[in-house]
N, C-alpha and C positions, 0 to 999 in steps of 0.2 A: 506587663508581659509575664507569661507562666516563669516560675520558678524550675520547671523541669529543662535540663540542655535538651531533650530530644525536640520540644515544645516549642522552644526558642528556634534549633535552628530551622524547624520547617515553618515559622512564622518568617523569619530572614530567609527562608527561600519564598513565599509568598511577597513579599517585598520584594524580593530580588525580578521577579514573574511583574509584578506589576509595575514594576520601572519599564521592563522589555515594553510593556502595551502603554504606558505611555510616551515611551520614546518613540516607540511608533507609530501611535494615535498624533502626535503632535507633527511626524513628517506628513501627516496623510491631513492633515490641519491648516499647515503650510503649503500644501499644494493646492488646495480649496482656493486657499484665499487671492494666491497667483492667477487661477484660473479666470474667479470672482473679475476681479480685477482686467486682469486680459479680456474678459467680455465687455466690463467696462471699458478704455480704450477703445475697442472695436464698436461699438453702439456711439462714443464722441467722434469717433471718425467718420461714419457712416452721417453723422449729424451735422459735420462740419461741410462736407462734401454737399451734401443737401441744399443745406444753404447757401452756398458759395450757387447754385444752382438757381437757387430762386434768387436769389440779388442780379444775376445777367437775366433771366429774365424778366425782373423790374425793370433793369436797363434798357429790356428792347421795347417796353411799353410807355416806355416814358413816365417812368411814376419815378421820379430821383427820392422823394419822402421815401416810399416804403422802400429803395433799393439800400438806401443809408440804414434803415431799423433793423433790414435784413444783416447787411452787413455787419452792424454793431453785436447783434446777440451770435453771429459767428466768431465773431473776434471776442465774445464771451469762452463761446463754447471751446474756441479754440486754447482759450487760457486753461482752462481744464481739461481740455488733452494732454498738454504738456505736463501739468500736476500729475495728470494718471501714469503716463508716461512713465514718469519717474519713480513714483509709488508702484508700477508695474516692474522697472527693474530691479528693486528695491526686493518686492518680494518673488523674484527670482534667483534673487542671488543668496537670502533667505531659504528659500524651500532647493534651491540647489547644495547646499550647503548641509542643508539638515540630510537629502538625501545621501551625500556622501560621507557622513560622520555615522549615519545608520551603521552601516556593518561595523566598523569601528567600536560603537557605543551597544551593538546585542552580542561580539565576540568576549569582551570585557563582562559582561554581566552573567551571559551564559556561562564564562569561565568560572565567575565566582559562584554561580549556583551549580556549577558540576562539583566544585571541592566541598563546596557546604553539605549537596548531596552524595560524597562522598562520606565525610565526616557523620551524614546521618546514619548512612549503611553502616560502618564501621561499629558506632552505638548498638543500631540494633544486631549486628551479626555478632558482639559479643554478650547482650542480652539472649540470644537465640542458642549461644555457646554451653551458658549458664545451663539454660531451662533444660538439653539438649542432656549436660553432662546427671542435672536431678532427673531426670527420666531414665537416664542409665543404672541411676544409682537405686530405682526405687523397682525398674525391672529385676537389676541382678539380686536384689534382695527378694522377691518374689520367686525367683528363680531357686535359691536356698532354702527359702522357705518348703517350696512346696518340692523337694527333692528330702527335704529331712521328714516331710508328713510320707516320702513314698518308703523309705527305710523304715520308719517306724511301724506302718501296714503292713511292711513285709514280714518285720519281726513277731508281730501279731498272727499275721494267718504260717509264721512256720517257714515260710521260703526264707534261703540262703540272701544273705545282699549282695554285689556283685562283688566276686571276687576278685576284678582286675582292682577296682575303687570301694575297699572295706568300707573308706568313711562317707562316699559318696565325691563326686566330684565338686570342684569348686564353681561357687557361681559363675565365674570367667567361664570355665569350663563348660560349663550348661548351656549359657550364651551365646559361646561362639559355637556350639551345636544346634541350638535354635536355629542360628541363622545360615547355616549352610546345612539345615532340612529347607527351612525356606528358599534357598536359592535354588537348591536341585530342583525343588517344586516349578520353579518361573525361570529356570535353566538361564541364570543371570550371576554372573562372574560377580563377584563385591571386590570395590575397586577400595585398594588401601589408602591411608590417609596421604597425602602427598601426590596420590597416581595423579597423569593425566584428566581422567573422566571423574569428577565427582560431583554430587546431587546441587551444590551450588554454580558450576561451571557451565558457562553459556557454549548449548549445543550438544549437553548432556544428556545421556538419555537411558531411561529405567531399561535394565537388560541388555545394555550392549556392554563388549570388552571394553575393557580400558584401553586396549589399545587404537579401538578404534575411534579415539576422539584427537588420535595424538597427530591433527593432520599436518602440520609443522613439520614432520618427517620427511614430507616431499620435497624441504629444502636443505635439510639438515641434518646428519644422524643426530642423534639423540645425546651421546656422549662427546661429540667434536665442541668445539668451541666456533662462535661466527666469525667468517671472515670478514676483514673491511668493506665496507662498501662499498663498493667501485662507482667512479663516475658516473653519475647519468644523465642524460640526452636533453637539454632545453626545455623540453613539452611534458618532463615530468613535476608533480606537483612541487611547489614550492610557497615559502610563508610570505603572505602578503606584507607591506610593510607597517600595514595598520594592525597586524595581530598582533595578538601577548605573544611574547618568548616562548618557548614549550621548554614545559618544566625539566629540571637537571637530569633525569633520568636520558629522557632521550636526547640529551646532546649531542649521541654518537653520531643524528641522522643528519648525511652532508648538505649543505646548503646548495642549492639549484638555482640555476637562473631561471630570471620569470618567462612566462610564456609568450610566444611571439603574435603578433596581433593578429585574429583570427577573422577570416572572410564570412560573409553570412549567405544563410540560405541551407538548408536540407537537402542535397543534393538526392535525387528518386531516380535513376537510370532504370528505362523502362526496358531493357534485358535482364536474364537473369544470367549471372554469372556460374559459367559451367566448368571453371576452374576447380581441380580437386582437392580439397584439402589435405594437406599434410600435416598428420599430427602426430609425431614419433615422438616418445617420452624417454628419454636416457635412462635407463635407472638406477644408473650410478648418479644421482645426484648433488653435486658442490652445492658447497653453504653459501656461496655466495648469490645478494637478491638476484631475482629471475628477472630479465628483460630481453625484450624481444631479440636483440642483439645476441647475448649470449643463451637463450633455453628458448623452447618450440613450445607451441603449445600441447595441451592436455589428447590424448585422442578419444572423438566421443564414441561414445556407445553404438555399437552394429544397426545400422536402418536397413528399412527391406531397399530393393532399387526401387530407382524413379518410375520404371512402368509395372510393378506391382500393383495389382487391385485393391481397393479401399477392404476388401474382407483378408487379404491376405496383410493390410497391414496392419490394422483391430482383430487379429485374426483369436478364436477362443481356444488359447490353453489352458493349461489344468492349475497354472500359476499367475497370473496376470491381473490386472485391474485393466478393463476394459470398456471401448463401448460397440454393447450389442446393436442390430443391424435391427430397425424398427420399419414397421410400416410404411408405406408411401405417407411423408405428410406429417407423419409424425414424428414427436420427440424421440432423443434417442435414451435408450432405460440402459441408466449408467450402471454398474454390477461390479462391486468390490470381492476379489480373491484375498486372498492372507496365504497362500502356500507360498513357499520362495519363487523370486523372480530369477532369470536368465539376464544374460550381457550384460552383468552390473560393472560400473566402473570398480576399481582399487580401493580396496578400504583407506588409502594415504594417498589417494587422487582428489584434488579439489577442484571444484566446477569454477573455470574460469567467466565472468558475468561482464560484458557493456552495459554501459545505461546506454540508453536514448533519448534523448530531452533530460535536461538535466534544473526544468523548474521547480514550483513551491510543493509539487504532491510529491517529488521526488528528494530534494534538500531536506522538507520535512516528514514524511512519513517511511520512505524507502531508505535513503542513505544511515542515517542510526540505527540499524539491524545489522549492517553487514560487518561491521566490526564482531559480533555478540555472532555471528556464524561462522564457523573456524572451518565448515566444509564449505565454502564458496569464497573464491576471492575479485574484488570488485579489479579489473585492468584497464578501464577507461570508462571516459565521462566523455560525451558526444552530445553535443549543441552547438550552432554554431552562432550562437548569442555569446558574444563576449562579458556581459556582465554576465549572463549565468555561469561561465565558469570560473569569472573569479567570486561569485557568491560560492560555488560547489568550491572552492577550493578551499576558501578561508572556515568554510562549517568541516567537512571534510579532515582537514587539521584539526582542528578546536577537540572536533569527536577521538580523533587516534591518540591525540596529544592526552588526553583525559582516560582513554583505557588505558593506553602504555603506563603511563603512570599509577593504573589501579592494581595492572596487573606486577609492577616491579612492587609494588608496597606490600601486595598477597605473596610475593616471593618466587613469581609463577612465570619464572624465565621462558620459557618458549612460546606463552602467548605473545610476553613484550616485544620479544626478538620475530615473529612474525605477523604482527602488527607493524613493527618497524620496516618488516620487507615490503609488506602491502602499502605502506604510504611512500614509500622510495619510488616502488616500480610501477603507481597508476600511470595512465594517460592522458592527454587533454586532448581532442580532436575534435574536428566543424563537420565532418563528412561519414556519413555511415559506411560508404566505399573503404578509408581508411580501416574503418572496424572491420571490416571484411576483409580485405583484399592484405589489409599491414598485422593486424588482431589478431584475428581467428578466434571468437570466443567461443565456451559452449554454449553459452545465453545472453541473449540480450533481454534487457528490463527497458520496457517499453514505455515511456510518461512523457509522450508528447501531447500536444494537443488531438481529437480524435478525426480529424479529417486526414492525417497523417499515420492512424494506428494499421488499417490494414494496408496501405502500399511497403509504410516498413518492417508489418510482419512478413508480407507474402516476398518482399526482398531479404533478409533474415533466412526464410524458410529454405527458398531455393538455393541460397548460397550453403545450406546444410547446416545453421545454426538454428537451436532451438529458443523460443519467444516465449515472453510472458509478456502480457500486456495489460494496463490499467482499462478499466471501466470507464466509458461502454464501449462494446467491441468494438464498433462501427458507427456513423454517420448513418446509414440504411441498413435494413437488412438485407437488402441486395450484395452489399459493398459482403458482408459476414459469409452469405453466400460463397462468393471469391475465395476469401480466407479460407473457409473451409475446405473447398477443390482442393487448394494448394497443400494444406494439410497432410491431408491423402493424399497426392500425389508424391509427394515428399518424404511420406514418412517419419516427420522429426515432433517432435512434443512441442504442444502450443498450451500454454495456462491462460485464460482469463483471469484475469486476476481481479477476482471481486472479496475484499478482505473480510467482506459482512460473514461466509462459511467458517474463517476463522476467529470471531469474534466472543469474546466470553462469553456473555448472553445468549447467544445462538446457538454457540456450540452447547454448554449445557443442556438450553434447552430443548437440543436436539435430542440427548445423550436420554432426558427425561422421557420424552417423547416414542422416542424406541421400545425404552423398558415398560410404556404401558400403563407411568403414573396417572393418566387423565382418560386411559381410554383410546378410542379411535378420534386423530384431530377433524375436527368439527368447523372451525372456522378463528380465522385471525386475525391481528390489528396490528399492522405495523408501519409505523409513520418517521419519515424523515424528512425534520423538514426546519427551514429556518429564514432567516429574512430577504438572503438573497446573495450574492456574490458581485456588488455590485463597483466592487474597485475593481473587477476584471472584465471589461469589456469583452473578450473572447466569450465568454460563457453566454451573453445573448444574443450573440450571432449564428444563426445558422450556418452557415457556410463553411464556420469553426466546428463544430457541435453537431449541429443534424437536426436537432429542437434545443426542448427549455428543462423544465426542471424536473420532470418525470424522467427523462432520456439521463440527464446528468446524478441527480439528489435520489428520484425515487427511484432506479435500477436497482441500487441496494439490498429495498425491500420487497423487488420480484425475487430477486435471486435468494435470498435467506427466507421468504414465505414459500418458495419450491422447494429448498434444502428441505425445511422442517416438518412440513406435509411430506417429503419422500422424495428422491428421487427418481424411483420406479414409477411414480404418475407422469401425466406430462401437461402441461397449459392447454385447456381447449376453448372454453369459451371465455372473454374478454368482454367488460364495460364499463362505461365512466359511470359515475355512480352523481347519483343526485344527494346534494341539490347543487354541489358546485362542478362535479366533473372535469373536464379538461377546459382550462381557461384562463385567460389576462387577468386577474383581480382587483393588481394592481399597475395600470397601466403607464402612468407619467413617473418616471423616476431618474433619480442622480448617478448615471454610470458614469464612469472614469471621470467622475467631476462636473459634469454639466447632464442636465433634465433630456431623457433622449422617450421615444415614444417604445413600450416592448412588445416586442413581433413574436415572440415564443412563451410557449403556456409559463405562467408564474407559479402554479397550481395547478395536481391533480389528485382526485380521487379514483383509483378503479377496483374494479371487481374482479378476482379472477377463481377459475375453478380450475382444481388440477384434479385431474383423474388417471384412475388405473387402467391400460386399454385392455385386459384381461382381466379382472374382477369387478370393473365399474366401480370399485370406491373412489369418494372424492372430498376432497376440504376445499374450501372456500377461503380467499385471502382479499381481506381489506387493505389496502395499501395506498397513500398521499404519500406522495412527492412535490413538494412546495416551498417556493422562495416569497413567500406569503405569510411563514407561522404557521402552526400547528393546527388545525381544525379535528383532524381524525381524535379518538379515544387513545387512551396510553395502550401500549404494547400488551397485547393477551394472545394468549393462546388459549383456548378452549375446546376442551373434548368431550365424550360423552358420559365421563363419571368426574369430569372435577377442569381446572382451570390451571395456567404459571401465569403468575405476574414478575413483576419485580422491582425490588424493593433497596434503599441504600440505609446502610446503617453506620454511621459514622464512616470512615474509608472504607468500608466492608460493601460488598452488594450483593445480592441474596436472589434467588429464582425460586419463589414459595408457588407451594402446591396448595390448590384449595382443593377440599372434596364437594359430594356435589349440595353440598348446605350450607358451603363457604365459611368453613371449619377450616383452619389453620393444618395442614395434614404433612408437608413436609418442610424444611428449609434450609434449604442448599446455595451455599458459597457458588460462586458462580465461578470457573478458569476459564481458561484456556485450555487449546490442542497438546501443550506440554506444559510440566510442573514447572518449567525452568521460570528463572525472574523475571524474565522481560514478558510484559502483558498485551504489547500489540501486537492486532490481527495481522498488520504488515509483517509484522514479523512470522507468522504462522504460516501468509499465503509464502513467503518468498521461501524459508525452509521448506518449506512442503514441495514446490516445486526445482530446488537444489536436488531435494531427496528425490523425485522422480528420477529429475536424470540420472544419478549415481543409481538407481536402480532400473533403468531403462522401462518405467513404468507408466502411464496418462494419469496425470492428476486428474480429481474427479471435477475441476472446476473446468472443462473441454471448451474448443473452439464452439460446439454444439450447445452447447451449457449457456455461453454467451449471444449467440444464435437466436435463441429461441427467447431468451427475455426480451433482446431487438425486437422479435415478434410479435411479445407482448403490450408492447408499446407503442408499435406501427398501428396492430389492432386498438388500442385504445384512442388514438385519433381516430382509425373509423368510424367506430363507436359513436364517438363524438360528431364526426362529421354526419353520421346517418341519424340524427335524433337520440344519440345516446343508446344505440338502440344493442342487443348484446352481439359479439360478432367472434365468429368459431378462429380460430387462430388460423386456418388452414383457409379462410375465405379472405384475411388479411392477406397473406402468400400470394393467393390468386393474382388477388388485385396487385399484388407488387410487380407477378411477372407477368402481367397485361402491360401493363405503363413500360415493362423492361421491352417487352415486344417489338414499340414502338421505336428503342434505340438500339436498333441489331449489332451496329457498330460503335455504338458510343456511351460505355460504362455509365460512365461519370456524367451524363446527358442523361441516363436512367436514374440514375441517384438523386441527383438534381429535382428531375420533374416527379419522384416519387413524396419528396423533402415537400417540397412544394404545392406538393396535392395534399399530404398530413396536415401541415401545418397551418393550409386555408379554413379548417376545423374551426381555429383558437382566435384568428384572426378577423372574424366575419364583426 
């Protein structure tokens, strides 16, 4: 083991990561064998029966010899039922067991590798201190330097030195004159050591006040001390009994009873609710946590009315991020302002957020951001899976318990103290009606399955909350369609949430792409793709889903191969690309345990061309989507004077520039959308869409946006289905609202027989 501590303990967090995957390779090991076994059982009983069959019919023929042979290898087999039998309950109570000591045995390990990962940051942020403080010291000495070389020239050519400073100012002095010419430059307040907002602090950001990071104000002056925490209500979060303690710091937060057993089902009421919202904000605010009982919610941002026209609600001001009004048929050409916006919320207003579905994309990609976002705060968790919320509840702690604690140790009182509100005052509810009708959020975060994403957007919408929703938009593009009306109709902001635009790779290589290193893009390779998802039965079902792995895996790489070709083109023609195209590859496999036949592509390859509808430029994007493995080439972009690949260099990853003789020409660290620490795109799309609201603005990732990669994909079963053959995105549309035709009255019958007519493509 390395001699260095930093060395060591990210070897003990690696350890620590590999016990989590074998603790849970070994429940998912144990259910195997349960299974195994239970088919066993089921083939001796089925064997048993058999024969017990053919012995009465020995009997009726008169043959007693064969009716006794029969009989005796029953009365075998049946001896080995009873053996299986019991090796089947045996490894039941086994793989039940292992399931339930799981969360137990990843809360434990995750805890230790948050303190270990703490302990690492510590390391380096005082190595970072170090380097941080010789950088200062070797500026102000530069600083000196070259203020005594301006005195000495002066003396030389005859000019007076400044008479306010005979001997010249002091380095300090120089210094902090450097930096507030540079700040008047980028008209950016510098926040002092100690302020609220600093270059380390999650949610920070280059150029805002300090004060406006201080979002904790909306519960607390600044100078008051916290009040007790008052009681709260049954259905607020509490520690399961198999978690760790949460460490001394937050022992002030009161203990809760657990939550009461929760009914199942997603309840969808097929009205929309045209009750008003009330959203009055006190502004005298008490320090005491906020719940529904005693504070209202947030009030959102000004919407046009419900019978506004879709131009009057995109409508083009002089300040705005918008979407322009395109062609019949066409995409719509998204167009970024930077002038300030109108109806922002409070700079000390936080965007109150519902989840919805509260599964594995949500526990693990979604919920770990919203701690590290001080302007949005999460006020319930909605599923009405009772295990999902006591999995949401015990990660959920684990996560609070672990900042609260990092922030008491940095010294950084009013993150600890409203993080302590935020896990006092969530929720737990079965029923979106609840989030609506009891809640009132200004967002909900959408990660249910996606045969459920547009009935509970366009429910969401019209009750006057704004949506973001996980990829893919929809089951059809018909169903996006809908969504879209509703949009417009309502006026409230809907994100797609496709996290590949905030992705470090992508974004860089956008940022590259703009500035012209490569050229005009020319065409690209982006592949996502890997073996399969095959402990979740949901993901090959249609009926869940819409398709297979293009629809699920490869959207990804429609939506970040448009981002980087531009958004001002739009998708026009569409193909599966040979020699595999849209297709089963791999047809017999092990879902949820047992060998099932797959109905939905495993594997695609297409071709798409995005064009400009007013200048005719276009790039071309290669993209596979595959629960099969990789076939496509690694990730390129290519233009007409050079290439990005990209490249890992020990923890580091690099987006290099070739020119065009594949000469080494730039190489760039690849980020993220902001400097701050935290490096997921989840975390990029879901700020990004906080920030809309609070600036009453359309992220650029639009209900349209996810629209039209549906289209992309509907067209490449054409494609498929017509001999591969290439197919205009606007001839796919067609064909979806002919099949719609046919169900003048029934949506979800157009949905259906459109899924169905794709799908017959992959299936033949």
């Amino acid at each position: 083991m390395s001699e260095d501590p930093r060395s060591r303990l990210r070897e003990a967090l690696q350890e620590i990561r590999n016990a989590l995957s074998q603790a849970r390779e070994s429940v998912v090991l144990l259910v195997m064998r349960r299974n195994k076994v239970y088919e066993e059982v089921q083939q001796l009983e089925r064997r048993v029966t058999d024969l017990e069959q053919k012995a009465r019919l020995a009997d009726q023929i008169n043959n007693p010899a064969l009716a006794a042979e029969i009989r005796a290898e029953r009365d075998r087999c049946a001896a080995e039922l009873e053996h299986a039998r019991a090796r089947l309950a045996e490894a039941e109570a086994e793989a039940e067991a292992a399931k339930a000591n799981l969360p137990r045995q990843e809360a434990q390990l995750q805890q230790q590798a948050s303190e270990l990962d703490l302990r690492l940051r510590q390391m380096e942020t005082t190595r970072s201190s170090a380097e941080a403080e010789d950088l200062w010291s070797r500026a102000t000495e530069k600083v000196r330097q070259l203020q005594h070389e301006a005195d000495a020239r002066a003396e030389l050519a005859g000019r007076p030195v400044d008479p306010v400073s005979p001997a010249g100012p002091t380095p300090e002095q120089s210094a902090e004159e450097m930096l507030r010419a540079l700040e008047s430059q980028i008209e950016a307040p510098r926040s002092e050591p100690g302020s609220a907002s600093t270059p380390n602090e999650p949610g920070a950001q280059a150029g805002a006040p300090a004060t406006s990071m201080r979002y904790i104000e909306l519960d607390a002056p600044v100078d008051s001390e916290p009040a007790p925490p008052s009681p709260e209500p049954a259905d607020r979060i509490a520690a399961p009994p198999d978690l760790p303690a949460p460490p001394p710091a937050v022992q002030n937060v009161p203990p809760v009873a657990p939550h009461a057993p929760l009914p199942s089902g997603l309840v969808i009421p097929r009205q929309p609710v045209s009750e008003p919202r009330e959203n009055v904000q006190d502004a005298t605010a008490t320090t005491e946590p906020v719940t529904p009982a005693t504070a209202e919610p947030l009030p959102p941002p000004p919407s046009p009315p419900e019978d506004a026209p879709a131009s009057e609600i995109s409508r083009s001001s002089q300040d705005s991020t918008q979407v322009a009004q395109a062609p019949a048929g066409a995409a719509p050409i998204i167009r970024t302002q930077t002038q300030k916006e109108h109806s922002r919320m409070e700079p000390e207003q936080r965007v109150r957020v519902a989840a919805i579905g509260t599964g594995s994309i949500f526990r693990g990609a979604h919920l770990p951001v919203y701690p590290d976002i001080p302007q949005a705060q999460l006020v319930a968790f909605c599923d009405p899976d009772p295990e999902a919320h006591r999995l949401t509840r015990a990660r959920y702690q684990s996560l609070m318990f672990a900042k609260i604690e990092q922030a008491r140790e940095r010294k950084d009182t009013d993150t600890a103290e409203r993080l302590e509100r935020d896990l006092a005052a969530v929720r737990f509810v079965h029923d979106i009606s609840e989030v609506i009708e009891e809640i009132r959020p200004d967002l909900v975060d959408i990660c249910t399955q996606p045969f459920l994403h547009v009935p509970l957007s366009i429910r969401a919408l019209e009750a006057g909350i704004h949506v973001m929703c996980e990829k893919p938009i929809s089951r059809s593009w018909l169903e996006a369609e809908r969504l879209i009306a509703t949009v417009h109709r309502t006026g409230k902001l809907y994100q797609h949430n496709e996290n590949w635009l905030w992705d470090r790779d992508y974004y860089t290589a956008k940022k590259l792409v703009d500035a012209g290193v490569i050229g005009e893009p020319v065409l690209m390779f982006l592949a996502t793709a890997h073996g399969g998802p095959e402990g979740a039965g949901k993901f090959w079902n249609p009926e869940y889903g819409g398709g297979g792995a293009l629809l699920d895996n490869g959207i990804h790489a429609i939506g970040a191969s448009w981002y980087i070709s531009g958004l001002d083109k739009r998708p026009t023609l569409v193909k599966a690309a040979e020699p595999f195209g849209m297709s089963i590859r791999m047809p017999n496999r092990i879902i949820d345990g047992r060998f099932q036949k797959v109905t939905v592509d495993d594997d695609a390859h297409i071709l798409i061309r995005f064009e400009h509808p007013q200048t005719g430029a276009w790039a071309t994007a290669h993209v596979e989507g595959s629960w099969s493995h990789r076939d496509s080439p690694d990730t390129a972009i290519i233009g007409t004077t050079g290439k990005i690949l990209f490249q890992n260099d020990g923890d580091r990853r690099f987006a290099v520039v070739y020119d065009a003789y594949d000469r080494e020409a730039r190489r760039i660290e690849v980020s993220g959308p902001t400097w701050q620490h935290w490096p997921s795109s989840f975390y990029g799309e879901i700020l990004n869409m906080v920030e809309c609201i609070r600036n009453n603005t359309p992220s650029i990732s639009t209900a349209e946006f996810g629209a039209e990669c549906s289209a992309i994909v509907g067209a490449t079963y054409l494609s498929e289905k017509n001999g591969r053959r290439a197919v205009h995105v606007d001839e796919f549309k067609a064909f979806a609202r002919d099949i719609a035709a046919r169900y003048p009255d029934d949506p979800a019958g157009a949905d259906n027989a459109l899924i169905d007519a794709l799908l017959a493509a992959v299936r033949r």
